[in-house]
C-alpha atoms as a printed R data frame, in Angstrom:
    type eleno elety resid chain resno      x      y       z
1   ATOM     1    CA   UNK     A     1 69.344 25.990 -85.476
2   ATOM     2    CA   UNK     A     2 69.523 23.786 -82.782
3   ATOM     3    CA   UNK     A     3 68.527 24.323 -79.511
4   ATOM     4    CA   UNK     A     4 69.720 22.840 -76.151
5   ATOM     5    CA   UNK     A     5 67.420 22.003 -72.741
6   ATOM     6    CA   UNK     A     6 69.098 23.429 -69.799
7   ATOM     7    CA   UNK     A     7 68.720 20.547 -66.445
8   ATOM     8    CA   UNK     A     8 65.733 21.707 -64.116
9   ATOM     9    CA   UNK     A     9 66.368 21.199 -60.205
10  ATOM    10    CA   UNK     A    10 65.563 18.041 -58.942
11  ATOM    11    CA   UNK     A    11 62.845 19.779 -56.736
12  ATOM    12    CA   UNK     A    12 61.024 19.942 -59.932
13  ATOM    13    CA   UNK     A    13 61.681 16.847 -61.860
14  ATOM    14    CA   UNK     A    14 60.190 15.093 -58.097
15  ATOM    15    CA   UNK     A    15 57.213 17.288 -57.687
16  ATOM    16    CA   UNK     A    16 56.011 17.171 -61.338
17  ATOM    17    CA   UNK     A    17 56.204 13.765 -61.864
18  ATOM    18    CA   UNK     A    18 54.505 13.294 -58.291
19  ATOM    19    CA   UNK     A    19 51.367 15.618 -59.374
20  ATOM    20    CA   UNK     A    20 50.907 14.107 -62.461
21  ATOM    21    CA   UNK     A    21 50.411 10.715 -60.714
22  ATOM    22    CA   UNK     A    22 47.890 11.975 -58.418
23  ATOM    23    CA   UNK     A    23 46.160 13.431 -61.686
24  ATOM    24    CA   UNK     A    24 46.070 10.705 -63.464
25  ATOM    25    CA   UNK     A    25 44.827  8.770 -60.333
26  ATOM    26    CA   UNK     A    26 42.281 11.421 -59.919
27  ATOM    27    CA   UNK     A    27 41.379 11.705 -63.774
28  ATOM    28    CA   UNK     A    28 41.179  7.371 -64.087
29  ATOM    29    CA   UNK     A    29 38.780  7.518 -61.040
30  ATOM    30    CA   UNK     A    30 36.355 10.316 -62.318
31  ATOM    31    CA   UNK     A    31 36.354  8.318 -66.041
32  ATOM    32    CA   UNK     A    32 35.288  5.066 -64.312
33  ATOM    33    CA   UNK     A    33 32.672  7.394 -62.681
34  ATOM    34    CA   UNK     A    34 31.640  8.843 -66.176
35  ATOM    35    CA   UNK     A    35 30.888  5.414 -67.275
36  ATOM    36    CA   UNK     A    36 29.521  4.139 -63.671
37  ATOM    37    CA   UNK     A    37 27.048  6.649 -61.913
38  ATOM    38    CA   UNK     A    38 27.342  4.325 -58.694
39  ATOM    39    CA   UNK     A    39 30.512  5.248 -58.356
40  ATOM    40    CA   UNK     A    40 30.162  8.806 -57.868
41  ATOM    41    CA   UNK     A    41 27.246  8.234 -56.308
42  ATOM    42    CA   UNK     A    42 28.410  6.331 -53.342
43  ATOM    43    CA   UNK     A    43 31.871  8.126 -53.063
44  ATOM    44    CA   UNK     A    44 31.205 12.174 -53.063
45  ATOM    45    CA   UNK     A    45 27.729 14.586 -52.186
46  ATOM    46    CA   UNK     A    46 24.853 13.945 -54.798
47  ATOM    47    CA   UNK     A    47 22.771 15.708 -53.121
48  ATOM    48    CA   UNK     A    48 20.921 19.777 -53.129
49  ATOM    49    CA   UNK     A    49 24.044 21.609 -52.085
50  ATOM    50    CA   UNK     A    50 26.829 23.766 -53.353
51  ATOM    51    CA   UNK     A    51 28.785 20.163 -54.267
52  ATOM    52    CA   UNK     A    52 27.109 17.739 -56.387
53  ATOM    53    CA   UNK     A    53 29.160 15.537 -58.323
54  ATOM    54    CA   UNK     A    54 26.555 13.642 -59.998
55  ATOM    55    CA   UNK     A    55 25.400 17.111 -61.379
56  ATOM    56    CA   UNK     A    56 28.394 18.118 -62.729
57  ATOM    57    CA   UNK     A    57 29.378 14.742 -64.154
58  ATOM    58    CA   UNK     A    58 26.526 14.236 -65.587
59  ATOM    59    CA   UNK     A    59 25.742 17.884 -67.006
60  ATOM    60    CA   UNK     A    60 26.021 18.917 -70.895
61  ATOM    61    CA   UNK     A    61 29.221 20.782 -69.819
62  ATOM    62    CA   UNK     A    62 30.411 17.137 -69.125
63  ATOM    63    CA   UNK     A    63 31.108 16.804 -73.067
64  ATOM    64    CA   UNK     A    64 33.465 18.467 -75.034
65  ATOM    65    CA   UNK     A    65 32.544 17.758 -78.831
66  ATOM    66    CA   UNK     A    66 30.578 14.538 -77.959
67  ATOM    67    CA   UNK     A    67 33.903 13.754 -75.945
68  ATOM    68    CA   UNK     A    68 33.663 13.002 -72.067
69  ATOM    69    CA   UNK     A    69 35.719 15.650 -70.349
70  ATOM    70    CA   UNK     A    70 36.624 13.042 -67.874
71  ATOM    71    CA   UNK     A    71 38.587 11.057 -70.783
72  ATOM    72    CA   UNK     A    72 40.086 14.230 -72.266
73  ATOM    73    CA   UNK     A    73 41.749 14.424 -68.649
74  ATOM    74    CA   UNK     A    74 43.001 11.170 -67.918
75  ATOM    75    CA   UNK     A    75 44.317 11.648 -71.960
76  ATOM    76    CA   UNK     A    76 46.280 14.817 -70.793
77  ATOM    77    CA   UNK     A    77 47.264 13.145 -67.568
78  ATOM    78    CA   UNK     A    78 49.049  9.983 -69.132
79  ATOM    79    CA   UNK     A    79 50.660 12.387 -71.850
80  ATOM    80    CA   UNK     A    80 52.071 14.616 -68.487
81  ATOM    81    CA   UNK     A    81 52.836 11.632 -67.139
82  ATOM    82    CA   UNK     A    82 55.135 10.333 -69.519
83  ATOM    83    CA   UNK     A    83 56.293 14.214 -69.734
84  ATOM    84    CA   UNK     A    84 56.956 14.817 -66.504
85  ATOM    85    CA   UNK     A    85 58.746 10.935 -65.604
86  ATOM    86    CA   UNK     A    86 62.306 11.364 -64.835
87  ATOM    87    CA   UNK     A    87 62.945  9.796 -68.392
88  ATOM    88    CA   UNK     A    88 60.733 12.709 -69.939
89  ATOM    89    CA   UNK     A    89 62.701 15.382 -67.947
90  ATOM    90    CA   UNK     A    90 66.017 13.789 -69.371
91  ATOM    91    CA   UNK     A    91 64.622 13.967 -72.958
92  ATOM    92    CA   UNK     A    92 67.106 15.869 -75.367
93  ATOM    93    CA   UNK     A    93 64.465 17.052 -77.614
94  ATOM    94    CA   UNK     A    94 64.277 20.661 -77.260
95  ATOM    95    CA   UNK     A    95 60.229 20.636 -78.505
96  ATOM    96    CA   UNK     A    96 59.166 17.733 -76.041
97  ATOM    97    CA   UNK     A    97 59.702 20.206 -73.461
98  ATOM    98    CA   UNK     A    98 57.927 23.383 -74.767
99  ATOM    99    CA   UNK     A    99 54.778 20.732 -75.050
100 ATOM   100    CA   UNK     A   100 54.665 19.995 -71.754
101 ATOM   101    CA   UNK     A   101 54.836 23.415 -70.995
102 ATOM   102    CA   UNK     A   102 52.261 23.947 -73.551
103 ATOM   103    CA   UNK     A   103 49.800 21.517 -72.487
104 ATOM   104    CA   UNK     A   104 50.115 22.273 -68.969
105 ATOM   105    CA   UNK     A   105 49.224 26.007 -70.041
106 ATOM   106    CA   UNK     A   106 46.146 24.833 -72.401
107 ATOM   107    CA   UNK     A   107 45.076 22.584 -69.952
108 ATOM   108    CA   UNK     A   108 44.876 25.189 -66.934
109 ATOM   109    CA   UNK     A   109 42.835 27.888 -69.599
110 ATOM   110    CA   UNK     A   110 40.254 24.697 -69.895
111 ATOM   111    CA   UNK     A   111 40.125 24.451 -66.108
112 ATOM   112    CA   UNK     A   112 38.639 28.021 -66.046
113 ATOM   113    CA   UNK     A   113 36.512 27.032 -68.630
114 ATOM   114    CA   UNK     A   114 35.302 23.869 -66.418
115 ATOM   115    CA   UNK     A   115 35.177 26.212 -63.357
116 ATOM   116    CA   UNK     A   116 32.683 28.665 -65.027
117 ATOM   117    CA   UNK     A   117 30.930 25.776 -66.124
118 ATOM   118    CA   UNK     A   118 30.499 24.180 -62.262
119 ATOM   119    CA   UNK     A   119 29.988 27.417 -60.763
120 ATOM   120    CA   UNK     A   120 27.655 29.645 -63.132
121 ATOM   121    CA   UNK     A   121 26.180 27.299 -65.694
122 ATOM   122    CA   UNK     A   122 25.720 24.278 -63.555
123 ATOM   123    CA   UNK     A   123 25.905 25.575 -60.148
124 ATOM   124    CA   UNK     A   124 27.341 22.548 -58.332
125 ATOM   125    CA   UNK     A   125 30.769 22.070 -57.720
126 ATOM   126    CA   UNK     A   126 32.713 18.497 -57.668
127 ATOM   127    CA   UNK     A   127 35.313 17.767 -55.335
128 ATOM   128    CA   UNK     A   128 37.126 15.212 -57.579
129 ATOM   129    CA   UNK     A   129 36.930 18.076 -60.199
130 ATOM   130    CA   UNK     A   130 38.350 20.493 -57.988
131 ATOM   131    CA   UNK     A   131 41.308 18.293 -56.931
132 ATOM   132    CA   UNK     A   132 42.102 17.765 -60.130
133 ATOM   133    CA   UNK     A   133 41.850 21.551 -61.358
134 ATOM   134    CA   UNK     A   134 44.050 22.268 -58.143
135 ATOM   135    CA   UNK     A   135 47.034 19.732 -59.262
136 ATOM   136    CA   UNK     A   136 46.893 21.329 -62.575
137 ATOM   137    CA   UNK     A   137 47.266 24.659 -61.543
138 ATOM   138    CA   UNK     A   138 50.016 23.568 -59.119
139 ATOM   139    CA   UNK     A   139 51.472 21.541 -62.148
140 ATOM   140    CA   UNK     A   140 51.589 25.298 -64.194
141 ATOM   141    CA   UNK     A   141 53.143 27.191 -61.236
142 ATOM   142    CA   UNK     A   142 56.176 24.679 -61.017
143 ATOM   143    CA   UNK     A   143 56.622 24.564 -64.777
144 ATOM   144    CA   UNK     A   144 56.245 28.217 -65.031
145 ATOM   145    CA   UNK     A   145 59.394 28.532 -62.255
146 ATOM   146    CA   UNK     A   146 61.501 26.266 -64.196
147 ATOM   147    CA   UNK     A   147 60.446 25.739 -67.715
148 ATOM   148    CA   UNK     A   148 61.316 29.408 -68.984
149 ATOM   149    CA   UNK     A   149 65.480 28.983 -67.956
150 ATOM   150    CA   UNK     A   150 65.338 25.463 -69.272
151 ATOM   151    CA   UNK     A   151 64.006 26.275 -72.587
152 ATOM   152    CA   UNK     A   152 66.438 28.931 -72.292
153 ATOM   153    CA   UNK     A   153 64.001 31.794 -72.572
154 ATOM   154    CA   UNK     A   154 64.902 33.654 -70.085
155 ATOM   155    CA   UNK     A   155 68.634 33.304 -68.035
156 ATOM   156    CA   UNK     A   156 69.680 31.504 -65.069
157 ATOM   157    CA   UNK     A   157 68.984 32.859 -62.024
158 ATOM   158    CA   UNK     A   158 72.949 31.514 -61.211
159 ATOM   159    CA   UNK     A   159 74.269 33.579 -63.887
C-alpha cells in the first residue's frame, strides 16, 4: 500500500523549521552548560529562588539512564531540524513524516516529565529549560494543525 504526503502551508514549513533552530540553539547552549558550570553560572539565577538553573542542571533529574538530558535535547533538536528544513518537509517518504510528528509528541510527554521534575522534585525552575519546553510545545501545536491532513488522516479543510 502506498501512501502519499499531502503539501503543508508554507506558514508551517517557515515556522517549524524556525523553532527548531531556536531549539537547537537553546538545547547546544544548555549542553555546553552541562559540561561547563560557569556557564550557567554567569548567564541565568543560581541563586535561593523559584529559578535556579544550576539546581536543575545539576540535579539527579538532570540524567536520563546515565544520559545528560541536555544531550538527549540537542539529539532531538538536530533530528527536528533536519525534519522540519524545507528539504525534510519536501521528503516523499510517507514514514519520515509520521516521525516527526512522533517525536515532537514523545518529546512534549518528556517535557511534563522535566516540568514535574523542576517544579515538585527539585523545586527550582530554569529559564533556558523553560524556553526550550515552550518551543516544543509550540513545535506540537503547529504539527498537530497540519500534520493530521498531510498524513492524510483526517481531510482537507478545502475539501
Amino acid at each position: 500500500m502506498s501512501r502519499t504526503v499531502q503539501p503543508v502551508p508554507r506558514w508551517a514549513v517557515i515556522t517549524t523549521f524556525v523553532l527548531s533552530l531556536i531549539g537547537l540553539g537553546i538545547s547546544i547552549f544548555l549542553t555546553i552548560s552541562h559540561f561547563d558550570n560557569a556557564v550557567i553560572i554567569n548567564s541565568c539565577s543560581t541563586g535561593g529562588g523559584t529559578i535556579n538553573c544550576l539546581a536543575v542542571t545539576t540535579s539527579a533529574q538532570s540524567y536520563l539512564l546515565g544520559i545528560p538530558v541536555a544531550i538527549l535535547g540537542l539529539g532531538t533538536y538536530l533530528v527536528m531540524t533536519a525534519l522540519n528544513s524545507p528539504w525534510g518537509w519536501r521528503a516523499t517518504n510517507y514514514w519520515l513524516h509520521v516521525a516527526r510528528f512522533v517525536i515532537a509528541l514523545i518529546s512534549m510527554l518528556f517535557v511534563f516529565w522535566l516540568l514535574y521534575a523542576e517544579l515538585i522534585i527539585i523545586n527550582h525552575i530554569c529559564e533556558y529549560c523553560t524556553a526550550v519546553h515552550v518551543v516544543t510545545f509550540a513545535l506540537l501545536i503547529v504539527l498537530t494543525v497540519v500534520s493530521p491532513t498531510q498524513l492524510g488522516w483526517t481531510r482537507s479543510r478545502a475539501e
